[in-house]
C-alpha positions as CSV (number, residue, x, y, z in Angstrom):
1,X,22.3,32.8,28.2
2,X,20.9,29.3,29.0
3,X,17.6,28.7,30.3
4,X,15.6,25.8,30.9
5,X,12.3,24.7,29.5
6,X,9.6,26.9,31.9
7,X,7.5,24.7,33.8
8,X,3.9,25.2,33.0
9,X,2.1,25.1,35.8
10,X,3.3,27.7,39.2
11,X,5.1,24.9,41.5
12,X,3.6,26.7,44.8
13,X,-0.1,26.4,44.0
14,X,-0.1,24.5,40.6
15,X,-1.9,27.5,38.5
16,X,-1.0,27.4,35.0
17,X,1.9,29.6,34.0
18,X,1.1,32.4,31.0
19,X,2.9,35.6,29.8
20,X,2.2,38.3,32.7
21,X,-0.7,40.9,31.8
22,X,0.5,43.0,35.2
23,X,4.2,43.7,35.6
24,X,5.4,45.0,39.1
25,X,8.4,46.1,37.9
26,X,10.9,45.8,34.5
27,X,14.0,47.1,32.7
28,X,15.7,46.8,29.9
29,X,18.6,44.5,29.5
30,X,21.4,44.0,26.8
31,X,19.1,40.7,26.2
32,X,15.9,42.2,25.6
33,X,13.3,43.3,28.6
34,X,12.9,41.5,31.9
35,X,9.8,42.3,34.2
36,X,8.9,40.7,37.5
37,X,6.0,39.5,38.6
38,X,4.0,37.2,41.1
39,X,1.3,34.5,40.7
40,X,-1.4,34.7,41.9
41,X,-0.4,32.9,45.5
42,X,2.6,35.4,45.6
43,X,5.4,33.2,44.4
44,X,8.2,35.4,42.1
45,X,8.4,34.7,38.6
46,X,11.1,36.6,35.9
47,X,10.1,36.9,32.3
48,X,12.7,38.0,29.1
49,X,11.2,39.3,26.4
50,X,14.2,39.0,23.9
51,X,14.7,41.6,21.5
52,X,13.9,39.8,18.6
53,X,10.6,40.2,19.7
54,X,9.7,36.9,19.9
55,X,7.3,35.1,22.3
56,X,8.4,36.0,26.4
57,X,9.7,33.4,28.2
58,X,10.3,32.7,31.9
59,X,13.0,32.7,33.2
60,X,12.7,31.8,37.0
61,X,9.8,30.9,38.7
């Protein structure tokens, strides 16, 4: 899979971007675990945790 570089700040409302501590919903995925989530102004944002555990990225914002 090949992602892009997240942006760090939320592109709606310019709040920084950091690792989700509320999930609204996730799964688990042959890549590791995905959960969805929203800024704070409501705006979507995808996160992978891959399953070598390292540090979770996003993945669409």
């Amino acid at each position: 899979m090949t992602t892009s570089a997240p942006a760090e700040h939320c592109h709606r409302c310019d709040r920084p971007i950091t690792p989700p501590a509320a999930t609204a919903a996730g799964h688990a995925t042959s890549e590791g675990v995905v959960r969805y989530t929203r800024c704070g102004c409501g705006n979507p944002q995808i996160w992978l945790t891959p399953v070598e555990f390292d540090a979770a990225r996003l993945l669409h914002r």
